[in-house]
Wavefront OBJ file of the C-alpha trace (Angstrom):
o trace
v 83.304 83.986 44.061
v 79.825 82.277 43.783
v 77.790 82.652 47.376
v 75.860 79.634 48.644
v 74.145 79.483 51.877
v 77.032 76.771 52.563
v 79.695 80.149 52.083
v 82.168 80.233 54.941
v 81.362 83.655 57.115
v 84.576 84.359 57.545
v 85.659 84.269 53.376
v 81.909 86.308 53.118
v 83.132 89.019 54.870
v 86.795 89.002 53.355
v 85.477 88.982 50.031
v 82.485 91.723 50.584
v 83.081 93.299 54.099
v 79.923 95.240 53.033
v 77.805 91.866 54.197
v 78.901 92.872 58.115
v 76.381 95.820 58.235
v 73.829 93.270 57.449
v 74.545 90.424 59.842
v 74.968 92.834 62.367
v 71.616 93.316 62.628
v 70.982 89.582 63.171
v 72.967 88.844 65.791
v 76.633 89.558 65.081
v 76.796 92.444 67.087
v 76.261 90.178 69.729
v 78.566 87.160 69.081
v 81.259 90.148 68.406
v 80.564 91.825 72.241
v 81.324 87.960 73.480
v 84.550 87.724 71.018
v 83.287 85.294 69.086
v 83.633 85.943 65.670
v 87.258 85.403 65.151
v 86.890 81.830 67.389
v 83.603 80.696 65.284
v 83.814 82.253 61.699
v 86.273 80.358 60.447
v 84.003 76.805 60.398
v 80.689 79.182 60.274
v 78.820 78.887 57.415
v 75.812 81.411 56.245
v 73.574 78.393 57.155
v 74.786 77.967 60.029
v 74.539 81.777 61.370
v 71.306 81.878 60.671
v 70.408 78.647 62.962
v 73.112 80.167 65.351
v 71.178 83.261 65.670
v 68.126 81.272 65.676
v 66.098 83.601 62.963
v 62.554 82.176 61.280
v 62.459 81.512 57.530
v 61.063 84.711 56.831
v 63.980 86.803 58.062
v 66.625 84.232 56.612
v 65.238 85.264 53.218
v 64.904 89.013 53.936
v 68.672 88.330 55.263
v 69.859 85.942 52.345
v 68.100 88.304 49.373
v 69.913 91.545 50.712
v 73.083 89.959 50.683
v 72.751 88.617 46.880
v 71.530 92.245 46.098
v 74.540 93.660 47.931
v 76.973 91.325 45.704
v 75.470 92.072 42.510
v 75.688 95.797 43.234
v 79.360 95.135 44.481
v 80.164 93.603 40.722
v 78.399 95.489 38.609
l 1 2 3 4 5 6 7 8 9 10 11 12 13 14 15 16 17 18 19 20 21 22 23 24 25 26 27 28 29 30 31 32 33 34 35 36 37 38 39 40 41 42 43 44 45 46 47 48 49 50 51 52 53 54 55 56 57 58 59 60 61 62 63 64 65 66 67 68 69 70 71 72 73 74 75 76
């Protein structure tokens, strides 16, 4: 599975539920206390968390560059 920005959350997290631990510390902690993940992550994309959760360029890098690392450490 190749990983864009435009990824769907919900396959993300099918495909490497690894990637949770990560967004949790961004923010999905919180849309999973208001029981949103399972009504939003079907038609959220990676892009789209990140201007969900509001977070600066800076952190959507840190963010973006740990899951690619997390992948390639998954396939190798």
């Amino acid at each position: 599975m190749r990983i864009t920005l435009d990824t769907n959350l919900k396959e993300l997290l099918k495909e490497y539920p690894e990637v949770k631990k990560i967004l949790l510390e961004y923010g999905l902690s919180r849309l999973e206390e208001e029981d949103l993940v399972d009504v939003i992550a079907d038609k959220l994309t990676i892009k789209g968390f990140f201007r969900l959760m509001d977070l600066d360029e800076d952190d959507q890098g840190k963010i973006w560059l740990e899951i690619q690392n997390l992948i390639r450490d998954s396939e190798e």
